[in-house]
Z-matrix of the N, CA and C atoms (Angstrom, degrees):
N
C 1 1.458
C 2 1.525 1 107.41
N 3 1.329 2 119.44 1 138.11
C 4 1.329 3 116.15 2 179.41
C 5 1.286 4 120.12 3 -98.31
N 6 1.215 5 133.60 4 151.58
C 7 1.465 6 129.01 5 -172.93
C 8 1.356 7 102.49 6 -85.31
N 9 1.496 8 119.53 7 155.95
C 10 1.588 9 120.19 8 165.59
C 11 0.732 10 121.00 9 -19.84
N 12 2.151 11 117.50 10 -71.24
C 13 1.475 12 110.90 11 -165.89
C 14 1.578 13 122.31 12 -56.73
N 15 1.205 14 109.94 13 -29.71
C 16 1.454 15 111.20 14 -156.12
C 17 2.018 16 101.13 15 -83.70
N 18 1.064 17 100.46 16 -39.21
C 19 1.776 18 106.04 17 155.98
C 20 1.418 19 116.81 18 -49.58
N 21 1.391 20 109.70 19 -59.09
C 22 1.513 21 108.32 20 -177.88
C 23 1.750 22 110.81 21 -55.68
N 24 1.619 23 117.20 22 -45.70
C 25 0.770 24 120.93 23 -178.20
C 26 1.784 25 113.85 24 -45.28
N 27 1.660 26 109.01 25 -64.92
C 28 1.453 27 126.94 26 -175.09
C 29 1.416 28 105.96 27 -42.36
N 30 1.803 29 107.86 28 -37.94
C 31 1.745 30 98.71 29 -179.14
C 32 1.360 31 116.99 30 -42.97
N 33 2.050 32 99.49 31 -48.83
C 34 1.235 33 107.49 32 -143.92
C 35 1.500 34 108.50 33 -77.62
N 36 1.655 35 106.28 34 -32.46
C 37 1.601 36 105.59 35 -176.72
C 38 1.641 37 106.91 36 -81.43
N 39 1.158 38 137.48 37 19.15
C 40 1.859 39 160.66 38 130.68
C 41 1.239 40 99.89 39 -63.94
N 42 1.247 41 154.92 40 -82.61
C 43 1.044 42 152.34 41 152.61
C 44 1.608 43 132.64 42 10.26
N 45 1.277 44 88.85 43 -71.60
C 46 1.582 45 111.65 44 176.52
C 47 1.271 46 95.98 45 -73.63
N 48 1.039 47 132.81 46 -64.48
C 49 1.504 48 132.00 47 -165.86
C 50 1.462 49 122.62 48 -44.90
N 51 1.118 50 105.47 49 -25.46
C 52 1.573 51 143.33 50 172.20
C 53 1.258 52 114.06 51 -54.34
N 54 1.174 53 99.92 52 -85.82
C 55 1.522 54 130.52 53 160.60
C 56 1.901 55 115.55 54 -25.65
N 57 1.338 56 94.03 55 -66.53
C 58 1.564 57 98.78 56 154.45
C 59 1.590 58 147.90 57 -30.05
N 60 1.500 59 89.03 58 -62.39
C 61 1.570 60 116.00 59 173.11
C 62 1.797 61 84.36 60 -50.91
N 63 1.224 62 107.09 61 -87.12
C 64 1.692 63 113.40 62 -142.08
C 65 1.584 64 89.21 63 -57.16
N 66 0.985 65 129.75 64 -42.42
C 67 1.976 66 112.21 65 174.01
C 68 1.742 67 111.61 66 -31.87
N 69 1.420 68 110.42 67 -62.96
C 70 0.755 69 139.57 68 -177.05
C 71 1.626 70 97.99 69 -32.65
N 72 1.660 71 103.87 70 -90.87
C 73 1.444 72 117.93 71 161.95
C 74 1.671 73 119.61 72 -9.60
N 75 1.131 74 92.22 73 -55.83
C 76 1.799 75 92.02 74 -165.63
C 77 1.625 76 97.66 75 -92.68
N 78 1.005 77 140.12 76 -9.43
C 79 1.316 78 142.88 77 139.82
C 80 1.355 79 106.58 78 -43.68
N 81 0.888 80 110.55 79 -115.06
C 82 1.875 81 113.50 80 171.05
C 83 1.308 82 134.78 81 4.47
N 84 1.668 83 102.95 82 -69.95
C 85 1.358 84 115.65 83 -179.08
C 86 1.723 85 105.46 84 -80.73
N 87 0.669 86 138.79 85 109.65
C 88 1.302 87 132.36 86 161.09
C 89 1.306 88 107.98 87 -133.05
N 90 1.783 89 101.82 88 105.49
C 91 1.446 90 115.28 89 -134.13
C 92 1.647 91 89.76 90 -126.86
N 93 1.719 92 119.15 91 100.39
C 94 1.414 93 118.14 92 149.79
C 95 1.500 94 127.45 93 -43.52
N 96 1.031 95 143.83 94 127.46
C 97 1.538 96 129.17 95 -151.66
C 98 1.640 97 89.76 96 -121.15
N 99 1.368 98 112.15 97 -15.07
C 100 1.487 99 127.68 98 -174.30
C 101 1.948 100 98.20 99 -69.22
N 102 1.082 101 102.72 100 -57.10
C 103 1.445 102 98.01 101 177.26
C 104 1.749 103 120.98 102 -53.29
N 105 1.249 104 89.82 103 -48.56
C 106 2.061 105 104.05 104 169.44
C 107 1.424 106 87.28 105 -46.62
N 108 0.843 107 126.25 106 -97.76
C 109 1.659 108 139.42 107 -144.86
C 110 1.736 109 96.83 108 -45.29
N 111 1.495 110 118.31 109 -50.16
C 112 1.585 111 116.27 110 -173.93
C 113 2.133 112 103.15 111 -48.01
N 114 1.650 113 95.20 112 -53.11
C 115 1.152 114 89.07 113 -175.40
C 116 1.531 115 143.68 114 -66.47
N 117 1.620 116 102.61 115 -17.53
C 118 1.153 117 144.05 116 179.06
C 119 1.698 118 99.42 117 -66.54
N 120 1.299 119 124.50 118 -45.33
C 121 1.489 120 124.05 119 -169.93
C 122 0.654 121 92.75 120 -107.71
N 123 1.626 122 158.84 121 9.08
C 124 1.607 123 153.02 122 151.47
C 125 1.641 124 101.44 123 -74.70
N 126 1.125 125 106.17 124 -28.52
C 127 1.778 126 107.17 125 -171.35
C 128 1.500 127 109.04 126 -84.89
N 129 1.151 128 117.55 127 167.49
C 130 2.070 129 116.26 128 163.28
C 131 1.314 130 105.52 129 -101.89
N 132 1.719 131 108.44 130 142.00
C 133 0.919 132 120.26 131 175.36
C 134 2.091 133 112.90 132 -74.65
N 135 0.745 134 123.68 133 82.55
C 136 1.577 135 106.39 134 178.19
C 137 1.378 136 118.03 135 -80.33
N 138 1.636 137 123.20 136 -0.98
C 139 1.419 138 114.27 137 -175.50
C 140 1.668 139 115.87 138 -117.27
N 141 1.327 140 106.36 139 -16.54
C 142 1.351 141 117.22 140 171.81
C 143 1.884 142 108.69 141 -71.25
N 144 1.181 143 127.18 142 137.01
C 145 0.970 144 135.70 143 131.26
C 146 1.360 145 136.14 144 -29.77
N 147 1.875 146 108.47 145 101.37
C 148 1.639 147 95.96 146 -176.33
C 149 1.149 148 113.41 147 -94.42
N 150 1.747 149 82.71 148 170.44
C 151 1.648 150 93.44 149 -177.49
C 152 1.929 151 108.90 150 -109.35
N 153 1.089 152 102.72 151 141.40
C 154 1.271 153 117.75 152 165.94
C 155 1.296 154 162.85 153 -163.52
N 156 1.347 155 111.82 154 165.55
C 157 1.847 156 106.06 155 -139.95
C 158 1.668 157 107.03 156 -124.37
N 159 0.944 158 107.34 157 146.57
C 160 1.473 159 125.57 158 169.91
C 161 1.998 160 125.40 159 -49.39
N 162 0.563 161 120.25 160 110.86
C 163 1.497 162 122.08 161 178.60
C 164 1.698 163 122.51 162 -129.84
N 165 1.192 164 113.12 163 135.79
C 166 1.395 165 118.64 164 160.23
C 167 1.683 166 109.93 165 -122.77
N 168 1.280 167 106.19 166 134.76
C 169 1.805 168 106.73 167 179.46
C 170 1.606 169 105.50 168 -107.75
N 171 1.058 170 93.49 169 106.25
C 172 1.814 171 109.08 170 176.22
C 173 1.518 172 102.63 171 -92.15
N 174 1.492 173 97.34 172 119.28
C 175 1.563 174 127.94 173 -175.17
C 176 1.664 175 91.82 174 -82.22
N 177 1.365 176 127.94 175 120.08
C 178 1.602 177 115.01 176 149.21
C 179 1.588 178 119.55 177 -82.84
N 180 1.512 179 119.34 178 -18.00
C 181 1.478 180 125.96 179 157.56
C 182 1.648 181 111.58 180 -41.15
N 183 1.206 182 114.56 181 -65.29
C 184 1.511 183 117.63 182 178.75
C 185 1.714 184 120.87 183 -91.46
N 186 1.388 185 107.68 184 -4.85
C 187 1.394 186 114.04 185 -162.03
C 188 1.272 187 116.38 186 33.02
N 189 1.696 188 116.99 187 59.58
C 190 1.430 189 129.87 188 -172.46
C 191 1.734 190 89.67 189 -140.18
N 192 1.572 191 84.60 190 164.85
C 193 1.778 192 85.33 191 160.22
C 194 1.339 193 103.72 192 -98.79
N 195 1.458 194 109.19 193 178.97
C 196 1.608 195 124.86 194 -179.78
C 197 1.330 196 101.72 195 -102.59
N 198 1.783 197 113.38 196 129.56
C 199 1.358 198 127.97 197 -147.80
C 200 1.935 199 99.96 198 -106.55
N 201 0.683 200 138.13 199 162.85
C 202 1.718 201 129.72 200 165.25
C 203 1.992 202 90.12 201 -121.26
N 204 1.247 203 96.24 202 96.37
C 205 1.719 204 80.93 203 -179.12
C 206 1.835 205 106.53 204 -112.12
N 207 1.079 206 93.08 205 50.45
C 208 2.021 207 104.64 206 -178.92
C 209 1.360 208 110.87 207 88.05
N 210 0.620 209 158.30 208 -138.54
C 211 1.482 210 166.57 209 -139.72
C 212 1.711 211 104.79 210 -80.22
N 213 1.883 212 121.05 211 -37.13
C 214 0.911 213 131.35 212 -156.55
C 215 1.370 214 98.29 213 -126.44
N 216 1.707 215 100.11 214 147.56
C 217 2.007 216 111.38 215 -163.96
C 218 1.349 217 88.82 216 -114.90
N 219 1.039 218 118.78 217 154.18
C 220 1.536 219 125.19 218 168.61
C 221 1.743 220 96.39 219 -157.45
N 222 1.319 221 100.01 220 165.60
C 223 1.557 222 128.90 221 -165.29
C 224 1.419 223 103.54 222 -104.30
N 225 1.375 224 138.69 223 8.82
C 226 1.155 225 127.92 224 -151.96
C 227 1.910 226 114.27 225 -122.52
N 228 0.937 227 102.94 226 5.92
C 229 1.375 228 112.15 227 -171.27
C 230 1.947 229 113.62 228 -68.59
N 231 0.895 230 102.62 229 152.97
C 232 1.815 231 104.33 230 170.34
C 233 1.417 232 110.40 231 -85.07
N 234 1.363 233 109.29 232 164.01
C 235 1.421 234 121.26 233 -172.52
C 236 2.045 235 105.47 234 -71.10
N 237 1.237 236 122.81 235 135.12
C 238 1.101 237 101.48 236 -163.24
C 239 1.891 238 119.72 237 70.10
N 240 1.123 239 132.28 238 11.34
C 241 1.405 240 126.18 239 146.29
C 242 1.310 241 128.24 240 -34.17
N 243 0.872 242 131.92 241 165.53
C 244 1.839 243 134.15 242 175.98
C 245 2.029 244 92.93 243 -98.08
N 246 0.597 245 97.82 244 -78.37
C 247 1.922 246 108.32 245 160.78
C 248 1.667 247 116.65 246 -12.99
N 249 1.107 248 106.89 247 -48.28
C 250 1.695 249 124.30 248 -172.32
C 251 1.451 250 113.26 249 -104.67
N 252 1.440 251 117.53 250 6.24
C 253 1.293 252 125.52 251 139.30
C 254 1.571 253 130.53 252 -55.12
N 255 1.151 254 114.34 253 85.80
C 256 1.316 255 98.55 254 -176.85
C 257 1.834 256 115.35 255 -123.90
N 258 1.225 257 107.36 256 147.79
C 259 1.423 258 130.50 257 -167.05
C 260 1.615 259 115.99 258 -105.09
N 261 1.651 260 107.38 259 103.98
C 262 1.677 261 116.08 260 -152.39
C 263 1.603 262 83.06 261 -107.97
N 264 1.439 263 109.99 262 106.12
C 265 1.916 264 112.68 263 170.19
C 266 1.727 265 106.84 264 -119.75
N 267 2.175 266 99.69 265 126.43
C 268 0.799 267 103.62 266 174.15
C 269 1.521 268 135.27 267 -44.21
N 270 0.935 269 118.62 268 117.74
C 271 1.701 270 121.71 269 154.40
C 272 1.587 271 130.70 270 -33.54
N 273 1.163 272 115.67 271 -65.25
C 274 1.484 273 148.48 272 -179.44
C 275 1.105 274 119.55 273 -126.71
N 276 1.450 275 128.66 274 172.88
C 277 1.185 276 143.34 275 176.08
C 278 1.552 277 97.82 276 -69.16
N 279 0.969 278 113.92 277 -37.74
C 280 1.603 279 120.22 278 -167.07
C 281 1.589 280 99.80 279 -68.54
N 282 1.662 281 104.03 280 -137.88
C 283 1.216 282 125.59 281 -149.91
C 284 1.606 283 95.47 282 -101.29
N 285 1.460 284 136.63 283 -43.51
C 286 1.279 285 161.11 284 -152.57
C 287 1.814 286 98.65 285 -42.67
N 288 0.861 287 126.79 286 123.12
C 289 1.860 288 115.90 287 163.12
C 290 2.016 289 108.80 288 -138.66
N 291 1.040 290 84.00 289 172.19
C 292 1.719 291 105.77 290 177.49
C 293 1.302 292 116.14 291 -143.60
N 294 1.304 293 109.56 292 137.58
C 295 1.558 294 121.17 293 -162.96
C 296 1.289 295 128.43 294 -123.01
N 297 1.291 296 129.77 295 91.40
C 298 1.732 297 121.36 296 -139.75
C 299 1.984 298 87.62 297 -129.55
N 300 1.156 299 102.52 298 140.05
C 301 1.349 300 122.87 299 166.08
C 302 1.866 301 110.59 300 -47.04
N 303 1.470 302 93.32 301 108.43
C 304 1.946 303 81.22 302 154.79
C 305 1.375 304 138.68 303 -38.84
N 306 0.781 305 98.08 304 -53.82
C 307 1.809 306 117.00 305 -167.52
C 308 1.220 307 110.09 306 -93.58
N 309 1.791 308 131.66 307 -33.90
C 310 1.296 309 116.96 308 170.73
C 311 1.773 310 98.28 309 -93.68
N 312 1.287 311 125.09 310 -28.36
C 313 1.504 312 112.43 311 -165.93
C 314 1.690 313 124.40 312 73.71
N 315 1.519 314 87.02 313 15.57
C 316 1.604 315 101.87 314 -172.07
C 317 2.094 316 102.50 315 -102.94
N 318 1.371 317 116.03 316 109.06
C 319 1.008 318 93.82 317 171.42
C 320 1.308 319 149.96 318 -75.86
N 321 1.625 320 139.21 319 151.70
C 322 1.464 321 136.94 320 155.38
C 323 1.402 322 113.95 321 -37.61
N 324 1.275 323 132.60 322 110.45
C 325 1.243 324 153.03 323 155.59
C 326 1.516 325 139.22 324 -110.12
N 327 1.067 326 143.62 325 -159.68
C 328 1.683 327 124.72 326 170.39
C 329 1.774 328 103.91 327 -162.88
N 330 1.156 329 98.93 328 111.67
C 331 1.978 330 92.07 329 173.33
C 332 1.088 331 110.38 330 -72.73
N 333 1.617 332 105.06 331 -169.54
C 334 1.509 333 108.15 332 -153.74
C 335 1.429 334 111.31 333 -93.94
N 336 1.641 335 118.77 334 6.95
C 337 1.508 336 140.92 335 164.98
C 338 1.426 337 117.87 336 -89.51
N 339 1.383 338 99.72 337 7.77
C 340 1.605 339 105.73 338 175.36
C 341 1.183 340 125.58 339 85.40
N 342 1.724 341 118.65 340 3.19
C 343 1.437 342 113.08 341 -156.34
C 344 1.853 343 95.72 342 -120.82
N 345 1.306 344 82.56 343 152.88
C 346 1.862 345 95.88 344 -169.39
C 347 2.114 346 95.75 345 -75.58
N 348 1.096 347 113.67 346 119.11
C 349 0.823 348 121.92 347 126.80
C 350 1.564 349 154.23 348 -143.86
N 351 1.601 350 125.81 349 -152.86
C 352 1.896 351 107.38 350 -160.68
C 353 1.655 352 80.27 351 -115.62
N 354 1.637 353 82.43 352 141.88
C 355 1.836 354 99.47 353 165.12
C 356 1.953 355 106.02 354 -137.28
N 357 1.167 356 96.58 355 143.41
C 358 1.276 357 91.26 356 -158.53
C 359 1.666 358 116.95 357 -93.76
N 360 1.561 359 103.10 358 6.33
C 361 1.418 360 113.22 359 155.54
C 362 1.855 361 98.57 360 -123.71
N 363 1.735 362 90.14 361 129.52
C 364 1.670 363 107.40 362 177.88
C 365 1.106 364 110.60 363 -92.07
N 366 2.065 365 137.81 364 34.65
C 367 1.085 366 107.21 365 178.48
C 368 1.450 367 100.94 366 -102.52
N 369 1.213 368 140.98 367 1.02
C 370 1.784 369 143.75 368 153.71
C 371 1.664 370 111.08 369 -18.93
N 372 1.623 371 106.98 370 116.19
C 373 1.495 372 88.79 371 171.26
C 374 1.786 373 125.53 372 -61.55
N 375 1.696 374 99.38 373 7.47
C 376 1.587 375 109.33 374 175.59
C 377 1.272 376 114.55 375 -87.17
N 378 1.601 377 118.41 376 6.13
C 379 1.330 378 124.61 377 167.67
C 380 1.612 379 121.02 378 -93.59
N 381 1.332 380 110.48 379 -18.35
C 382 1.099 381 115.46 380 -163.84
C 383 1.613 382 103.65 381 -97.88
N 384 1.747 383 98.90 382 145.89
C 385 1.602 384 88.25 383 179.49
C 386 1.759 385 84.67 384 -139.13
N 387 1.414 386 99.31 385 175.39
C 388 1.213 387 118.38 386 -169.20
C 389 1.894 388 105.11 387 -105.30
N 390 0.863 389 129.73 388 143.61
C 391 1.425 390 143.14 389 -148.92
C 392 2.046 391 101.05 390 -138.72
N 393 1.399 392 111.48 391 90.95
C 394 1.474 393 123.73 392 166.35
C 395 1.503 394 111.92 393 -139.05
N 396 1.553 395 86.78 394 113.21
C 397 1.826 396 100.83 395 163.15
C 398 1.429 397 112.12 396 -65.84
N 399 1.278 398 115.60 397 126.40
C 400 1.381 399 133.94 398 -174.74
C 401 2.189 400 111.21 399 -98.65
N 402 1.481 401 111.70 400 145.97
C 403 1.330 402 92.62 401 -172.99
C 404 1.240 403 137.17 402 -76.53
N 405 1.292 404 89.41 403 9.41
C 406 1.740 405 94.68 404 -179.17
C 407 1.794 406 99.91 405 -108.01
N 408 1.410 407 117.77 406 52.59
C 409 1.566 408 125.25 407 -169.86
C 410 1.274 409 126.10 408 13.11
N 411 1.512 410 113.47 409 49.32
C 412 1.397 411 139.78 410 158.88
C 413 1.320 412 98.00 411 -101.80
N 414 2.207 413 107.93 412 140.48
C 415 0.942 414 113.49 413 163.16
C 416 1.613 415 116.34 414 -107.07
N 417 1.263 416 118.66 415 143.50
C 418 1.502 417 138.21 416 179.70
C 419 1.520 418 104.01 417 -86.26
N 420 1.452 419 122.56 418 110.49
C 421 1.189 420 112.00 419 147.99
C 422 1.923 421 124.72 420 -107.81
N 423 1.031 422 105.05 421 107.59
C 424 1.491 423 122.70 422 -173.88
C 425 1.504 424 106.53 423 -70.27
N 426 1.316 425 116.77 424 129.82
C 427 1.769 426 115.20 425 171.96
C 428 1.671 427 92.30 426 -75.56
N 429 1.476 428 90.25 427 144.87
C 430 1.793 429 101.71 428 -170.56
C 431 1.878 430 87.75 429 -92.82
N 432 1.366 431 113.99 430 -15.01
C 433 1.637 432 101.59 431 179.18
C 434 1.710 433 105.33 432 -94.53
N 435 1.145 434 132.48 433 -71.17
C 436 1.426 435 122.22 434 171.42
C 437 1.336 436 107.98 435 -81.21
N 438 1.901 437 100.56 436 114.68
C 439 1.134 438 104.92 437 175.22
C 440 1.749 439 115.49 438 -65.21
N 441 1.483 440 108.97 439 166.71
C 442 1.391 441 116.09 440 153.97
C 443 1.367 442 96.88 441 88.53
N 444 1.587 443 127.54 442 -15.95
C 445 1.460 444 134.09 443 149.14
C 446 1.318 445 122.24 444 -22.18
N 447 1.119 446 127.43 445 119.33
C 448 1.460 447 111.49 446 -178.25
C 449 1.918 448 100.12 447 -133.58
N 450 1.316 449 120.51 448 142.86
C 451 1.307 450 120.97 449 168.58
C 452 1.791 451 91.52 450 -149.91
N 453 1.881 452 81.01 451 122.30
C 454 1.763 453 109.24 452 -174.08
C 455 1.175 454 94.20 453 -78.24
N 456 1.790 455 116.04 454 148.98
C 457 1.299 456 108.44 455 147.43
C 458 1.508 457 89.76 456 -154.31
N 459 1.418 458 114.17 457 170.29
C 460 1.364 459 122.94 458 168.07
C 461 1.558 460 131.91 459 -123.10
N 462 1.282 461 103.31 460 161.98
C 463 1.697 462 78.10 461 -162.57
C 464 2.013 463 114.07 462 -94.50
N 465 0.891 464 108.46 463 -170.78
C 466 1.677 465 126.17 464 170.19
C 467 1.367 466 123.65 465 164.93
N 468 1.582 467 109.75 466 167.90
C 469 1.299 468 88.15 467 -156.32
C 470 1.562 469 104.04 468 -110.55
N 471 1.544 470 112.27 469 151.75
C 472 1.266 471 125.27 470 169.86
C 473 1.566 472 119.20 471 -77.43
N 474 1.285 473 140.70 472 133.62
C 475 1.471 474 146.30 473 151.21
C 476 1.367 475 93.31 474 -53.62
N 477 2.175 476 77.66 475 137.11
C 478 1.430 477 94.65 476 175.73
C 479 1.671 478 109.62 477 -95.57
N 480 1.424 479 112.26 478 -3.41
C 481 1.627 480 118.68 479 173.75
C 482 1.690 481 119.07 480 -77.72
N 483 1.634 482 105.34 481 -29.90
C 484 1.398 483 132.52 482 -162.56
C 485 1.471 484 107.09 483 -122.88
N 486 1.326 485 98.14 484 159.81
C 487 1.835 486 98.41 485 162.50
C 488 1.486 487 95.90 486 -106.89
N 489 1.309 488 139.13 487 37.79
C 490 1.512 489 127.09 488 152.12
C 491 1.291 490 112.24 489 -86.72
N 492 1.660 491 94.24 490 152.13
C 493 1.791 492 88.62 491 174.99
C 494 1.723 493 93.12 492 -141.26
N 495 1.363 494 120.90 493 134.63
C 496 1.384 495 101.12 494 161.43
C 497 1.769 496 116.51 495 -92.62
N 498 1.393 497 105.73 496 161.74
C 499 1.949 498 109.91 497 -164.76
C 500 1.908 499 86.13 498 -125.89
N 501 1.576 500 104.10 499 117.51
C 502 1.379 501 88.26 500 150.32
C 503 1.446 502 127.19 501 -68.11
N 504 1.419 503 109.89 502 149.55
C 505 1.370 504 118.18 503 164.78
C 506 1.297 505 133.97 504 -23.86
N 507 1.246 506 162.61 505 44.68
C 508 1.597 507 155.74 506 -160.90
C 509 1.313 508 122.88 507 -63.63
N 510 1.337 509 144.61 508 -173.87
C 511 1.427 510 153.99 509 148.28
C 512 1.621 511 95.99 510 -91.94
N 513 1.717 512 105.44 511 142.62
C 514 1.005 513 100.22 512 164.93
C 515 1.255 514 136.78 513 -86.48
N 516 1.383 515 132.64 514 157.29
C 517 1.523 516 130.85 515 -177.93
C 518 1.564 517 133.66 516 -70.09
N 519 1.981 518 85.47 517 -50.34
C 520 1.331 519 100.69 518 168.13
C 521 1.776 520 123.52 519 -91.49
N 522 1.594 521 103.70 520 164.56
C 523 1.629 522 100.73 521 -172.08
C 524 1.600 523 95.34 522 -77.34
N 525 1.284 524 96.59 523 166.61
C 526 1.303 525 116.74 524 175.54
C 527 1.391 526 130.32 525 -72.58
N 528 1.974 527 120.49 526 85.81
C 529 1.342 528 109.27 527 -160.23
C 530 1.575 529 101.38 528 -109.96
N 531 1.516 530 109.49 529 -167.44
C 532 1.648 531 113.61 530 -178.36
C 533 1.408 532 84.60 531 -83.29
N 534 1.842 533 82.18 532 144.23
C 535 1.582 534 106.39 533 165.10
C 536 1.492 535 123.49 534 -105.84
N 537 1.484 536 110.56 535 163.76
C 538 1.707 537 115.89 536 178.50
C 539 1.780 538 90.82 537 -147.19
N 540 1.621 539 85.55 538 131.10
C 541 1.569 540 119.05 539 -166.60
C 542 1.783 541 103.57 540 31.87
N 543 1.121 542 120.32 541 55.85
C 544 1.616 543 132.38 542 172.79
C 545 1.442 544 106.76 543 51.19
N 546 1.660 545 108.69 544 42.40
C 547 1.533 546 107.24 545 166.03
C 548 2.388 547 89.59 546 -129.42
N 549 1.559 548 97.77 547 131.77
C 550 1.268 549 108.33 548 -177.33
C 551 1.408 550 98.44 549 -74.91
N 552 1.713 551 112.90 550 147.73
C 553 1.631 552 124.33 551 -173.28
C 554 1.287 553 87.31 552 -149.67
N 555 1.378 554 88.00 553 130.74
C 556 1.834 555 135.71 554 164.07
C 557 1.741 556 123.07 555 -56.04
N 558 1.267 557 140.07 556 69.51
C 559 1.143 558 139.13 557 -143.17
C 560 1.414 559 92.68 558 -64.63
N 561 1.182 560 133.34 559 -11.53
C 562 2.031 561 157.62 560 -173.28
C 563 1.708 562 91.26 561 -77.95
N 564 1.230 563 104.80 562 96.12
C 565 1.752 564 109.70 563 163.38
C 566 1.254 565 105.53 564 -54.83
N 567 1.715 566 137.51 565 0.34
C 568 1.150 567 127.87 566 -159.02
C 569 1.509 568 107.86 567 -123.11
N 570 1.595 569 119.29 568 0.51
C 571 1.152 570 158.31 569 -142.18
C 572 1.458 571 101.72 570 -116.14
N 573 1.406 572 114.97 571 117.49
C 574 1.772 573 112.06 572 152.88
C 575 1.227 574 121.02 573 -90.42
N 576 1.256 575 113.19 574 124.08
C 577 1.389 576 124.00 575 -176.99
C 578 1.870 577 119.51 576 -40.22
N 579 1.245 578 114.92 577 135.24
C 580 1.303 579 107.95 578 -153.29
C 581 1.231 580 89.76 579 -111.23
N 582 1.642 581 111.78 580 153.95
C 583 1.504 582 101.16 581 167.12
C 584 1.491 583 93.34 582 -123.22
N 585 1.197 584 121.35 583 142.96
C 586 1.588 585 129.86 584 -154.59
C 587 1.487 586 114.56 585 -82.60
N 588 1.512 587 121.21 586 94.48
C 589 1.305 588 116.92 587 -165.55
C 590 1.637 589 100.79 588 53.88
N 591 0.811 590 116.07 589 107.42
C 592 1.558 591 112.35 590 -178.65
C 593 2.048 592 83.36 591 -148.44
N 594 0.963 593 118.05 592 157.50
C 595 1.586 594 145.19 593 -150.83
C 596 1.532 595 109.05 594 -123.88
N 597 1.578 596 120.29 595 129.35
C 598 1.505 597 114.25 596 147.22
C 599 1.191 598 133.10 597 -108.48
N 600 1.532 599 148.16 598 135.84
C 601 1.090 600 151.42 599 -72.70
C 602 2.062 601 79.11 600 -178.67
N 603 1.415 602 115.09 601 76.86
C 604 1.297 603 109.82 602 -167.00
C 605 1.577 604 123.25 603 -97.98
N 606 1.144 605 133.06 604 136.94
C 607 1.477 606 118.35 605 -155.70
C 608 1.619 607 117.18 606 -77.77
């Protein structure tokens, strides 16, 4: 049996010892969490469970939606299309997404000429785009392979009874270039094809 003091004592040098360790610890580790996280959304998630959401991209160039019709994108679809269903699944924990047609299962991607087209496996880093809300409630989708890529869109909301969505009116972001099938292209091989003020349609 131990007497008080020598208990009281054992607390105290537990205590200290304690105390120590985590000095120690926070000495040591002095741990940017900013870098974790950069690297963390540079990587693919393959074990997490994604999540994913409903989208329609309303072209104001063509006043069509943007179609995934297999291999080939076009601007021409109606509101509510089977085509203009499209399915945006996270990448990462982060910001990263991929955007593949319902109905064909072919994803949105971009070659190295700048132009949107469907490949029917999305693991290409030319599938992946980068996902930042901007402050004027425009969303930025950035190609995660050519940087500095930018494809504007804005948001609104879709019915969850309907596939209508109404889009307020905006200014557009991008300049005014030649179009193919009412989707705007970047004559800049370095360029993601823009679709001009074009809209998302959110579930």
């Amino acid at each position: 049996m131990y007497s008080a003091p020598s208990a009281c004592t054992c607390l105290c040098l537990h205590f200290l010892l304690l105390c120590f360790q985590v000095q120690v610890l926070a000495a040591e580790e002095n741990v940017d969490f900013r870098i974790h996280v950069e690297n963390q959304t540079r990587a693919r998630d393959d074990v997490s469970r994604k999540q994913l959401r409903l989208y329609q991209l309303y072209s104001r160039t063509s006043g069509k939606h943007i179609q995934v019709l297999g291999r080939r994108i076009s601007a021409r679809g109606e509101d509510g299309d089977k085509y203009a269903q499209l399915l945006v699944e996270t990448d990462t924990f982060g910001s990263q997404v991929r955007i593949k047609g319902k109905e064909t299962e072919f994803y949105l991607c971009m070659n190295r000429k700048g132009k949107l087209v469907g490949k029917p496996d999305g693991t290409s880093k030319e599938c992946v785009f980068i996902e930042k809300v901007l402050e004027n409630n425009y969303t930025a989708l950035m190609s995660a392979k050519y940087s500095g890529c930018h494809l504007f869109i804005v948001r609104c909301k879709l019915s969850r009874d309907t596939a209508q969505g109404r889009c307020a009116p905006r200014n557009s972001l991008a300049p005014r270039l030649p179009t193919t099938d009412g989707l705007v292209q970047s004559s800049d091989p370095a360029l993601l094809a823009v679709l001009e003020d074009a809209a998302i349609d959110l579930p």
